[in-house]
NUMIPA-27111 format. One line per 5 residues: their letters; for each residue z, x, y of C-alpha. Coordinates in steps of 0.2 Angstrom, whole numbers. Layout:
a	Z X Y  ... .
END
This chain:
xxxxx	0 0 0  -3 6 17  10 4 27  1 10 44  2 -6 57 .
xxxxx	-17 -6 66  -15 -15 78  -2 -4 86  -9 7 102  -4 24 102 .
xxxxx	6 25 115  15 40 110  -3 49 109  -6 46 127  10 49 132 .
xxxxx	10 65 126  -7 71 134  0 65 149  13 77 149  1 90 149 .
xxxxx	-10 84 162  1 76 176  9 95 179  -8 101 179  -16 89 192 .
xxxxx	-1 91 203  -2 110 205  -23 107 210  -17 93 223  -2 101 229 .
xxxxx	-14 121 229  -30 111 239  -22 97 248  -6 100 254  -6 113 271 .
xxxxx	3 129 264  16 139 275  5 153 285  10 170 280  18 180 293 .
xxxxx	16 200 289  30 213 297  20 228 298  7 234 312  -7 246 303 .
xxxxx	-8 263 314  -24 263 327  -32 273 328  -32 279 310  -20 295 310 .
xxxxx	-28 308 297  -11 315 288  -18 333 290  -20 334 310  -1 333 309 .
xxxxx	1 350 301  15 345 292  27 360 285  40 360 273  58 366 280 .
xxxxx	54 383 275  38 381 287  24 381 275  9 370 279  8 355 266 .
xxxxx	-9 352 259  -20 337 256  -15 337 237  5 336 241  4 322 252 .
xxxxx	-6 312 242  -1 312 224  7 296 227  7 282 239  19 286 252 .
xxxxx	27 278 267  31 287 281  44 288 294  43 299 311  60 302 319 .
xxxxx	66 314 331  82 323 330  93 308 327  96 294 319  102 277 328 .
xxxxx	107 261 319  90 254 318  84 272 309  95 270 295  92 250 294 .
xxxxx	72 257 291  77 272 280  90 262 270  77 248 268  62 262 263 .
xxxxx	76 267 250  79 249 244  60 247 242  56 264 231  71 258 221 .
xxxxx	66 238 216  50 246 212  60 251 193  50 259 181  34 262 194 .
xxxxx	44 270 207  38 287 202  21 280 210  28 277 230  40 290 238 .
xxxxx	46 287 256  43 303 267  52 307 284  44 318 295  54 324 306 .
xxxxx	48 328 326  62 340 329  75 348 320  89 335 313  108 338 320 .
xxxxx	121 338 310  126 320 310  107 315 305  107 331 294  123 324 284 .
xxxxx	118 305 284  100 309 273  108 322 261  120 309 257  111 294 258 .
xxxxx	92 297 256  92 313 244  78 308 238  66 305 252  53 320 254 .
xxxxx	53 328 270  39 335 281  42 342 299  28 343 311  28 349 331 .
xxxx	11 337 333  14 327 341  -3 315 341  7 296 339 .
END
C-alpha cells in the first residue's frame, strides 16, 4: 500500500528553497538599491611624487641606503625632526599597531622613520623602547 497522500502540496519543498533564496535576493537589493555609506579615506598621497633615492637616506653610521634596501618590502614612512610631540608617538604608536595586526604577513610591511636631524635624548629613549623595531634612515634633504 502506498501510504503517500497526493493531493498534499509540498509546502516543505518550497519552504526550504526559499530559505536559500530570500537571503540571496536581499544581499542583490540591499548591494544595487540601497545608497551605501561614502567611504571617507585618512591619508593624502605625496605630490609631487618623492623618488626615495633624491633623499640620500643613510643609516646611523652614515652609509647611503640603496634602491634594493628600501624596497624589499612595502614600507611606510615617517619624517620627523629631532623630537617627538604627542601627535608623533600617536602616528608611530599607530604605524606599530598596524605592522603588528598584520600577523603572520607582517614580515611584508615595515614602518621606517627618517629622521631630519639628530634625535635628543628624550625621542632617542622613547623609539628604543617603544618602536625597536621600526628601521631607521636619516637624511639632511630636505625636498618635502
Amino acid at each position: 500500500m502506498n501510504n503517500m497522500n497526493t493531493g498534499k502540496k509540498p509546502y516543505a519543498l518550497w519552504f526550504l528553497m526559499l530559505t536559500f533564496a530570500v537571503p540571496i535576493v536581499a544581499a542583490y537589493s540591499y548591494y544595487f538599491l540601497i545608497e551605501n555609506p561614502k567611504t571617507k579615506n585618512n591619508g593624502e598621497l605625496v605630490v609631487p611624487v618623492i623618488d626615495i633615492e633624491t633623499l640620500a637616506l643613510t643609516d646611523k653610521d652614515g652609509n647611503k641606503l640603496t634602491r634594493k634596501e628600501l624596497t624589499t618590502t612595502w614600507r611606510m614612512h615617517y619624517f620627523i625632526g629631532n623630537n617627538c610631540d604627542k601627535t608623533c608617538s600617536k602616528e608611530l604608536y599607530n604605524m606599530r599597531q598596524i605592522n603588528i595586526a598584520l600577523g603572520k604577513n607582517a614580515g611584508r610591511f615595515m614602518y621606517m622613520i627618517i629622521h631630519i636631524d639628530s634625535m635628543d635624548s628624550t625621542f632617542s629613549a622613547l623609539v628604543q623602547k617603544e618602536h625597536p623595531r621600526a628601521l631607521h634612515a636619516y637624511t639632511s634633504n630636505h625636498v618635502l
